[in-house]
PAGULO-714212 format. One record per residue (C-alpha): chain; residue in one letter; residue number from 1; z, x, y. Coordinates in Angstrom, 1 decimal. Layout:
<sites>
kette|rest|nr|c3|c1|c2
A|a|NUM|Z|X|Y
...
</sites>
This chain:
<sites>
kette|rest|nr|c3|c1|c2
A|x|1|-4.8|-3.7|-101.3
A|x|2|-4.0|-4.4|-97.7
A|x|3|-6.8|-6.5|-95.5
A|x|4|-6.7|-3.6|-93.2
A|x|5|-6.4|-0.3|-95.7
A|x|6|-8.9|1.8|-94.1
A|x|7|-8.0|1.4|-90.5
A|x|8|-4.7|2.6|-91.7
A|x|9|-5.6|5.3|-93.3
A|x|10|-7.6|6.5|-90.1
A|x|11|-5.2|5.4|-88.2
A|x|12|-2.8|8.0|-90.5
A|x|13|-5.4|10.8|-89.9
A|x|14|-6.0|10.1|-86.1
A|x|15|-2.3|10.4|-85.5
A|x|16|-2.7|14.3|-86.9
A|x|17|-4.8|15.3|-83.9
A|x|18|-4.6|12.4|-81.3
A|x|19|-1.2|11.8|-79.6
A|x|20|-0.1|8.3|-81.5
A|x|21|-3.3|8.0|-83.0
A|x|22|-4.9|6.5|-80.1
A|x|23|-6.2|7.2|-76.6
A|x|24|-4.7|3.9|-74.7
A|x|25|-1.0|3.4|-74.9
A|x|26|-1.9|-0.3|-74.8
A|x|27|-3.5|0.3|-78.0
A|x|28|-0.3|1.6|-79.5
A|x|29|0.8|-2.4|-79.2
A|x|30|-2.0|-3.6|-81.8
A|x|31|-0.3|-5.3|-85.1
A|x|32|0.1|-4.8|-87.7
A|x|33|-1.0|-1.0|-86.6
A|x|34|-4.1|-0.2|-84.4
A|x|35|-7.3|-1.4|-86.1
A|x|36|-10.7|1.0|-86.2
A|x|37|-13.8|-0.9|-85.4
A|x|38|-17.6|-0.5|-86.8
A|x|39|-19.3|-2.5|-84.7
A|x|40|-20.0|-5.5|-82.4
A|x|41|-22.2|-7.6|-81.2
A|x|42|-22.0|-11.1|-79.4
A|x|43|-18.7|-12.5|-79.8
A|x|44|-17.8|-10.9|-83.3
A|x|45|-16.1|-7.4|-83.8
A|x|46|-16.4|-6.0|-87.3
A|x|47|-14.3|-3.4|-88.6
A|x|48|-14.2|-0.7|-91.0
A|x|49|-13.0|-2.8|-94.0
A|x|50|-16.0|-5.2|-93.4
A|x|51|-13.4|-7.9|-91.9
A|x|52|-15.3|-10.2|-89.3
A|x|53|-13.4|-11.3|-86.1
A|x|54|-13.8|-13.7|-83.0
A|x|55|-13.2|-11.6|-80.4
A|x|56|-11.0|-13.0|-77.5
A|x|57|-9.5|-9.6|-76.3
A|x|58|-13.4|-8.5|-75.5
A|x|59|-12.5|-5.0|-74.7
A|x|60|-9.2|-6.4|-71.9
A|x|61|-12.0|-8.4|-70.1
A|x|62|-15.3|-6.3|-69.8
A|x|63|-17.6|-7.7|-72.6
A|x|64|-17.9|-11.3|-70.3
A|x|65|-21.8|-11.0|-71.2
A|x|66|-20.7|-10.3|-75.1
A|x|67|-20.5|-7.2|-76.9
A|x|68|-24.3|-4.9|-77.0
A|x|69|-26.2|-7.3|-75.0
A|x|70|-29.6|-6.4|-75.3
A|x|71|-30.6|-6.4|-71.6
A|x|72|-27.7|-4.2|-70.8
A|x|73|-28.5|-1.6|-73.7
A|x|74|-32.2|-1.3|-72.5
A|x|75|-31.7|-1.0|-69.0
A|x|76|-29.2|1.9|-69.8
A|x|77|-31.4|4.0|-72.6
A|x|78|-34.7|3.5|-69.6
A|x|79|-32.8|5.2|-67.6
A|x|80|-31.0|7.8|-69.0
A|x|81|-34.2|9.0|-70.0
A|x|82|-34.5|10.0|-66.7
A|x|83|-31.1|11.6|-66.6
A|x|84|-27.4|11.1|-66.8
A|x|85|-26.2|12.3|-63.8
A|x|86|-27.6|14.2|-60.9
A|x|87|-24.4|15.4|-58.2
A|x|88|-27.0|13.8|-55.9
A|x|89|-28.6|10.4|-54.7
A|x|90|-30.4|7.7|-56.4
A|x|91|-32.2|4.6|-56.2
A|x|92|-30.0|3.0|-58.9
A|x|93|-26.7|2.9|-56.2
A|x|94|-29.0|1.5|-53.2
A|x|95|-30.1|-1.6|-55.8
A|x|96|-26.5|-1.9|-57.0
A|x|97|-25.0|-1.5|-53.3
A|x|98|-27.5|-4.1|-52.1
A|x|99|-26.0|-6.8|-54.8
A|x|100|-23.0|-6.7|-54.2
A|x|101|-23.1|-6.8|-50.5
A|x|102|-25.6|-10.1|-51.1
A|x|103|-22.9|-12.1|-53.7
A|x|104|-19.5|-10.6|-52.5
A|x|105|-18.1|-11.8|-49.5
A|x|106|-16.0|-9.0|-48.7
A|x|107|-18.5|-6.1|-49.3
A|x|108|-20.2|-5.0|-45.7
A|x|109|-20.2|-1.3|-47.5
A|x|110|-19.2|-0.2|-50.5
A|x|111|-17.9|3.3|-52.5
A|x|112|-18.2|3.5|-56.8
A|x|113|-16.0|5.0|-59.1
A|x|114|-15.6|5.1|-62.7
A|x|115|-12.2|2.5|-62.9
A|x|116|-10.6|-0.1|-61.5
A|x|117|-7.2|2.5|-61.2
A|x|118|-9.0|5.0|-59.1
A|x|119|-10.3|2.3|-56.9
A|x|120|-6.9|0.9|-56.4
A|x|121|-6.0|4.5|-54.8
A|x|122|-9.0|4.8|-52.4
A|x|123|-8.0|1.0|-51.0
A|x|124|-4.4|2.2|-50.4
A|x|125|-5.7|5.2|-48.8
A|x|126|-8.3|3.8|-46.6
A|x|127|-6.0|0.9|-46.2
A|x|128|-3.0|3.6|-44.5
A|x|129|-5.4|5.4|-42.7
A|x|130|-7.0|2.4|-41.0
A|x|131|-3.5|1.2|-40.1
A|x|132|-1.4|4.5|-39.9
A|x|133|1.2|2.5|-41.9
A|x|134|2.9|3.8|-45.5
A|x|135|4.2|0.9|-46.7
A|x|136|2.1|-1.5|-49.0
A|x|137|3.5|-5.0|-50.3
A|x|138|2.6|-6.1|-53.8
A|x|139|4.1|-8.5|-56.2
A|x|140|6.0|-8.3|-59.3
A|x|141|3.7|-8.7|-62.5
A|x|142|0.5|-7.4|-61.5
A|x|143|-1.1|-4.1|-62.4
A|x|144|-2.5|-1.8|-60.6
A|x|145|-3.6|1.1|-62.8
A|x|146|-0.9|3.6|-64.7
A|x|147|-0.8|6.5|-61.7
A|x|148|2.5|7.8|-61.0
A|x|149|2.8|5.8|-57.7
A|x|150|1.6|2.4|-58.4
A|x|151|2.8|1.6|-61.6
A|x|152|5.5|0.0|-60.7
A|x|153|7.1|-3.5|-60.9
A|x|154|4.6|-4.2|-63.9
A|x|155|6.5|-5.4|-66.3
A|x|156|10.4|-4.4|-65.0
A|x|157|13.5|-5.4|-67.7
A|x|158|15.6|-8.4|-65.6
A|x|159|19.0|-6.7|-65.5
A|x|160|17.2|-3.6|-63.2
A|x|161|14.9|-6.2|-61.3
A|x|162|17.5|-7.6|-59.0
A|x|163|17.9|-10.8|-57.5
A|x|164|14.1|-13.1|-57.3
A|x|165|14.0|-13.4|-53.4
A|x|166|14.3|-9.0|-53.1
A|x|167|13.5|-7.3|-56.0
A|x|168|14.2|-4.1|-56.8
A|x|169|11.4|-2.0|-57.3
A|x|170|10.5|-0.5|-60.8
A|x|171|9.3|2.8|-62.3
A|x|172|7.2|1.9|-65.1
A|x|173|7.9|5.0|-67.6
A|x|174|9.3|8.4|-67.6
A|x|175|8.1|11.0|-66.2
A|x|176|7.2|9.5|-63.0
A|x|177|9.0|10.3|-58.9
A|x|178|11.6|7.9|-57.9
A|x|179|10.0|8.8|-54.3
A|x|180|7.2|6.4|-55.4
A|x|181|9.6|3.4|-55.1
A|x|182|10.0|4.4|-51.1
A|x|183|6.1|3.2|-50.5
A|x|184|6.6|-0.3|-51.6
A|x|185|8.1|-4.0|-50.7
A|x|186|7.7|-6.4|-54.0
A|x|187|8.5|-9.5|-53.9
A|x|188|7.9|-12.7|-56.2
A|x|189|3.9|-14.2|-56.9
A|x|190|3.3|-17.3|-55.2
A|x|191|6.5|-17.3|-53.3
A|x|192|4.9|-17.5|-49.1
A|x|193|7.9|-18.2|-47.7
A|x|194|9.3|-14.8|-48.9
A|x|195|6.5|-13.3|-47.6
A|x|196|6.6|-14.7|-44.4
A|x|197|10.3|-13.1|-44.1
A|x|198|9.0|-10.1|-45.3
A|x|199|7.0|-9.5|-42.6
A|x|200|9.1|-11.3|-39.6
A|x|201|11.5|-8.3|-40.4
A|x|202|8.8|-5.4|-41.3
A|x|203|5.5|-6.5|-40.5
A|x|204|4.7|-3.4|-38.3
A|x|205|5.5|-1.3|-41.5
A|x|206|3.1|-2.9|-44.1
A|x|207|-0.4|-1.3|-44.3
A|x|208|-1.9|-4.1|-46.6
A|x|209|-1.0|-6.4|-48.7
A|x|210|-2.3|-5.7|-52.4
A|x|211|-2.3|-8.1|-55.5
A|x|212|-4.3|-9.3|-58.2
A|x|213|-6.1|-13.0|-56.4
A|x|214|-5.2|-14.8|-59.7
A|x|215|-2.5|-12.5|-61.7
A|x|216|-4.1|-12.0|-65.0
A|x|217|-1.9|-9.4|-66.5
A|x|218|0.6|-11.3|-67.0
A|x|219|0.3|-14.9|-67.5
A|x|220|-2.8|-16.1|-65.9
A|x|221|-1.6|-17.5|-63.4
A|x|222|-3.4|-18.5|-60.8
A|x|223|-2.6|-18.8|-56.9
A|x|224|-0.8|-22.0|-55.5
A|x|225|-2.4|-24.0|-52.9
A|x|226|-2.1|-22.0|-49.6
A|x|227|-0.9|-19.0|-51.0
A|x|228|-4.0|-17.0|-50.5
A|x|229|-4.5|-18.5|-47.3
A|x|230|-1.2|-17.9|-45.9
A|x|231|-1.8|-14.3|-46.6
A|x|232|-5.0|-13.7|-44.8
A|x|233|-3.0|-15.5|-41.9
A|x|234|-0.3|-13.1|-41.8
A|x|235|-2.2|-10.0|-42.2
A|x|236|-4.3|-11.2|-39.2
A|x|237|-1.5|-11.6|-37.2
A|x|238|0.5|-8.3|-38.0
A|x|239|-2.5|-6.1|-38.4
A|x|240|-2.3|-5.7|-42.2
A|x|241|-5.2|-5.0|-44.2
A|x|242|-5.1|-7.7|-47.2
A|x|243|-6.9|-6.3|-50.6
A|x|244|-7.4|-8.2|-53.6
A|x|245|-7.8|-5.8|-56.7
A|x|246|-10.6|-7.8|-59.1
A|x|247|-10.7|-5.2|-61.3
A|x|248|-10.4|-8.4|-63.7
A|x|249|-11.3|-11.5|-61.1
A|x|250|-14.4|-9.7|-60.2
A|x|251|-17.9|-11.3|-61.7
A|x|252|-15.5|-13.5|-64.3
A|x|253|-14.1|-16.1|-61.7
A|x|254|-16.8|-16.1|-60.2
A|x|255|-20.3|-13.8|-59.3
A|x|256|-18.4|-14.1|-55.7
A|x|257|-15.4|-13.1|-57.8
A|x|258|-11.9|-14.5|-57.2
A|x|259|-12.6|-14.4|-52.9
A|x|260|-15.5|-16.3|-53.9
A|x|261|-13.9|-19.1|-56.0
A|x|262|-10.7|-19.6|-53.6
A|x|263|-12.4|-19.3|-50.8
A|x|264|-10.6|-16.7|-49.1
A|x|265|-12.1|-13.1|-47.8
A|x|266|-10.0|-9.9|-48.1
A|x|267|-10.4|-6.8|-45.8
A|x|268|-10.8|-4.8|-49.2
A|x|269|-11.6|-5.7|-52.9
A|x|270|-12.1|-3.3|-55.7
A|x|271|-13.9|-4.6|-59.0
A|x|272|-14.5|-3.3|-62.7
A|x|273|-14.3|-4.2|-66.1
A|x|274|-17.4|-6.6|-65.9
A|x|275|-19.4|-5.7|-63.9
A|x|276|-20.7|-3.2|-65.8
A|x|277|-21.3|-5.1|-69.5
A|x|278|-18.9|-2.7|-71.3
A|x|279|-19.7|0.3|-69.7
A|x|280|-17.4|2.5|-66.7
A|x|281|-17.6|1.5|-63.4
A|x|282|-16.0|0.3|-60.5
A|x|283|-16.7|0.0|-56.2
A|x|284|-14.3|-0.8|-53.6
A|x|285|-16.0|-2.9|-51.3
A|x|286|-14.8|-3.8|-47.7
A|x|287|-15.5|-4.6|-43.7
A|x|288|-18.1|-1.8|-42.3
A|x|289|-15.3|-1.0|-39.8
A|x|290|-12.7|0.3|-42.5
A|x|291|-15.3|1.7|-45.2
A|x|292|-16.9|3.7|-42.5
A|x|293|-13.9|6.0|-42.7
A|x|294|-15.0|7.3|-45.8
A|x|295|-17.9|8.9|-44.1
A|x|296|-15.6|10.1|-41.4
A|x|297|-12.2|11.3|-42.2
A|x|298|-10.8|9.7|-45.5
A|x|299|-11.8|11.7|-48.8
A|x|300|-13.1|9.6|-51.9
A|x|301|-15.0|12.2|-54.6
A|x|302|-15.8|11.9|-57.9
A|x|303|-18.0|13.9|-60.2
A|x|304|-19.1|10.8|-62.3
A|x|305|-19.3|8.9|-59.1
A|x|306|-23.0|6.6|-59.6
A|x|307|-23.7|8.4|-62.7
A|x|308|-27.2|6.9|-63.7
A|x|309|-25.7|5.3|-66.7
A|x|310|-22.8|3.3|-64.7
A|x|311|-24.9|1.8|-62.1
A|x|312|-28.4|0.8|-64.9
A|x|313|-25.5|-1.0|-66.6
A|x|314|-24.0|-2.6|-63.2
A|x|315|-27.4|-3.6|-62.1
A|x|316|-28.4|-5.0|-65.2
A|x|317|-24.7|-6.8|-65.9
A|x|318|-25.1|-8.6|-62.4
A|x|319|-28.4|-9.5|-62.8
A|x|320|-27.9|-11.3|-66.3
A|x|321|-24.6|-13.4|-64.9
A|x|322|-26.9|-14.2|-61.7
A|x|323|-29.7|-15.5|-64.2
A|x|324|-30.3|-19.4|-63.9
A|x|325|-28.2|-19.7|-60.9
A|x|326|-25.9|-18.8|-62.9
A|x|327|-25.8|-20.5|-66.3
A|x|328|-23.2|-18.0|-67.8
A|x|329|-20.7|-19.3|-65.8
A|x|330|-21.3|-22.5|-66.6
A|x|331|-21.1|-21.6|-70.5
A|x|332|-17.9|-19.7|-69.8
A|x|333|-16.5|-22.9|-68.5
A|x|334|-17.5|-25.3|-71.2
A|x|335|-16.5|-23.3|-73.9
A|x|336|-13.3|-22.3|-72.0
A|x|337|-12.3|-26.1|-71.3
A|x|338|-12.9|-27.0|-74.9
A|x|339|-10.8|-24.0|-76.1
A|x|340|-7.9|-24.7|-73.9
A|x|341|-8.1|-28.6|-74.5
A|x|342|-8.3|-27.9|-78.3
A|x|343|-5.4|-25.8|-78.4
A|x|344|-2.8|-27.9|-76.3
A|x|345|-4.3|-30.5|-78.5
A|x|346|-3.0|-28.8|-81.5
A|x|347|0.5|-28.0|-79.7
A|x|348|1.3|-31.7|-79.2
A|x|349|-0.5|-32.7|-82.8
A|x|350|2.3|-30.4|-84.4
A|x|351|5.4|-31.2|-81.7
A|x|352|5.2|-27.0|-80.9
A|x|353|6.4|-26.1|-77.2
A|x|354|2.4|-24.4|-77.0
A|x|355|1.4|-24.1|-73.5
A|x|356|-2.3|-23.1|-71.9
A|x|357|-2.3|-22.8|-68.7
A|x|358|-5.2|-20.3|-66.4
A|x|359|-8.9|-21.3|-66.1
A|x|360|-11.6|-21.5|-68.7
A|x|361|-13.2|-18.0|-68.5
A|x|362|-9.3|-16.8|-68.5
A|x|363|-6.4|-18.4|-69.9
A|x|364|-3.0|-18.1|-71.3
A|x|365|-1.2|-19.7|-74.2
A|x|366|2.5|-18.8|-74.2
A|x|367|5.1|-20.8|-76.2
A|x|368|7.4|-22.2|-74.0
A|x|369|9.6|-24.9|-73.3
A|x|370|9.7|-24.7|-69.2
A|x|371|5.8|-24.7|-68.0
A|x|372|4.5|-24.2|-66.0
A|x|373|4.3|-20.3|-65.4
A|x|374|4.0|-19.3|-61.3
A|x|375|5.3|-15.7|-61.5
A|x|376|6.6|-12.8|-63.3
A|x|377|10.2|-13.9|-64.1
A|x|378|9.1|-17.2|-65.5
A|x|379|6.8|-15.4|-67.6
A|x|380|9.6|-12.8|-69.1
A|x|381|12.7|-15.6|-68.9
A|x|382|11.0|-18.6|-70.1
A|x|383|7.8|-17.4|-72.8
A|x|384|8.6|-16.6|-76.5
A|x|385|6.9|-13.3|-76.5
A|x|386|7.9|-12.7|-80.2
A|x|387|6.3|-16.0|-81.5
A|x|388|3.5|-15.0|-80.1
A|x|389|3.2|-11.7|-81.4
A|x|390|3.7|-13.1|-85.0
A|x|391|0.9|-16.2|-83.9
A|x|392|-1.6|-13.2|-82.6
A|x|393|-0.8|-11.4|-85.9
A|x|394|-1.5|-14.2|-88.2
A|x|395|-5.1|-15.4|-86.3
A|x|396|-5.9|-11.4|-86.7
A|x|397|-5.5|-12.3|-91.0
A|x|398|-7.9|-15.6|-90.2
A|x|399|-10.5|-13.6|-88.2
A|x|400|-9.7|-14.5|-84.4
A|x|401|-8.8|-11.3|-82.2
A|x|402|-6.0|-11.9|-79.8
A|x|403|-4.5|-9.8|-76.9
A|x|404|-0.4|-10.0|-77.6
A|x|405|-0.1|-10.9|-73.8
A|x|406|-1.4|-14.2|-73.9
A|x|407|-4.8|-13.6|-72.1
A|x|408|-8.0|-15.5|-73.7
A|x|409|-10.8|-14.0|-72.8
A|x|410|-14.5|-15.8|-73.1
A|x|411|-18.0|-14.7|-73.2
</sites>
């Protein structure tokens, strides 16, 4: 009998009424099908044949405090005593709005949301309307979010990308308007110098400058020396808004997030996955100037907006990463270091091409012969994608929970 029978055979029953069985394409990608889980708690997922798992996926990133962390479960059942969700004001967003404006450097004001995709579109709107510009610049690799007009350039096949120093632009799947491509420049991660050309020739065209401060969809890599730097120069010098989309940086780089840890302070930052200890949320976060337009002539709604349950998690998230000035990032790193030390260890014990490369709290191990890894194309020419699949697959039989990416993933 397979390790896995009963997740298959709800997996065969789920595919009867849900489209592919699941509700996340990314899900779809899970070997050797999509597993069903019981329960978690800590660092250890359990699923529904009893098998036991360390869990480095941790949800894509949200669980940094563990899975069901007691402080986050009580504050949420205390309050949704109270209620779930009002279509009015309460004291819960003041508390949560407050924080963040105290740890992150960006946020002056602040707007929440349910995900880190729906924030991305309020920063591109706010961003065009501050700067009555329609062009946005992003780079090749990172994700935005799966709406028709920003998933794009994400993971594009080399033979449509064109050449490294003016890449084509990307649709990510069918079914969505090649009239998206028309709103954005892409160019290489880490490249300044292309940037720097970029906007010498259409710097009065680019309403901000959007990317992912250390790209962790693809290949953790993190910024080279002066990269970040050199684009909070140029957007001050052409009037572009520059907007660093945390959605996974946020509260795991750092409580000051990935602005915070490099040292560099965006116009606009959006944040998610954990910040909320497992449960939805997300805030875009910016300069009073530009966030007041929200009150003024640039629409952000949302039903689910502060729902009580989102911002008792949020508060209660923060508050345990902020404990002990902040011990959890210390743990984060320790464990992380030892994990990634461990593992190249093993890689040069056994003569395999194994390569770590990322920061404790989020790394990437990729089997390749030409490391390091500084941008998308290195990641799709150089890694052995396959290898790692069938690696990821194998740890899953021993009990450890990979992401087929790449991306570790601590609490």
């Amino acid at each position: 009998m397979s390790q896995w029978q009963r997740s298959r055979e709800l997996f065969e029953l789920a595919q009867q009424t849900l489209a592919g069985g699941v509700s996340s394409n990314v899900r779809l990608l899970g070997k050797p099908h999509p597993l069903f889980f019981d329960r978690a708690e800590g660092a250890l997922l359990y699923d529904v044949d009893g098998n036991e798992y360390i869990d480095y996926v941790l949800a894509q990133g949200p669980m940094i405090l563990g899975h069901s962390h007691p402080a986050v479960l009580d504050a949420v059942n205390t309050a949704m005593r109270r209620g779930q969700l009002y279509a009015g004001q309460h004291t819960l967003e003041i508390d949560l709005s407050q924080k963040l404006v105290e740890i992150v450097p960006s946020a002056e004001l602040c707007r929440f949301g349910l995900s880190g995709s729906e924030m991305v579109q309020a920063a591109m709107r706010l961003a065009r309307a501050v700067t009555g510009r329609a062009m946005v610049l992003r780079f090749e690799g990172h994700y935005h979010g799966w709406f028709d007009n920003v998933l794009i350039s994400v993971a594009p096949p080399l033979d449509k990308a064109g050449p490294r120093h003016a890449p084509q632009p990307t649709l990510g799947t069918l079914g969505q308007t090649p009239s998206a491509l028309q709103d954005f420049f892409v160019l290489p991660f880490n490249d300044l110098a292309l940037v720097e050309e970029l906007f010498a020739r259409a710097g009065d065209q680019i309403a901000c400058v959007m990317l992912e401060p250390m790209m962790c969809n693809t290949g953790a890599i993190p910024p080279e020396p002066g990269f970040l730097q050199g684009l909070r120069r140029l957007c001050d010098q052409y009037g572009s808004l520059l907007y660093f989309d945390e959605t996974i940086t946020g509260f795991r780089l750092s409580l000051a997030g990935a602005q915070g840890y490099y040292g560099v302070t965006p116009d606009l930052s959006s944040f998610a996955k954990a910040m909320a200890g497992g449960f939805a949320n997300a805030a875009l976060v910016g300069k009073a100037a530009y966030m007041q337009r929200f009150a003024q002539d640039v629409n952000h709604s949302g039903t689910f907006n502060s729902n009580v349950i989102s911002m008792a998690a949020s508060v209660a998230a923060l508050a345990e990463l902020e404990k002990e000035d902040g011990a959890v990032y210390r743990h984060l790193d320790r464990i992380g270091t030892r994990l990634m030390q461990g593992l190249a260890g093993l890689g040069r014990r056994h003569e395999l091409p194994l390569h770590v490369q990322g920061l404790p709290c989020a790394f990437h191990l990729s089997f390749t012969e030409q490391p390091p890894i500084r941008d998308y194309r290195d990641y799709a020419q150089h890694c052995d994608k396959e290898r790692y699949n069938a690696f990821a697959e194998a740890m899953l039989a021993r009990g450890v929970r990979l992401i087929g990416r790449g991306i570790w993933y601590v609490s």
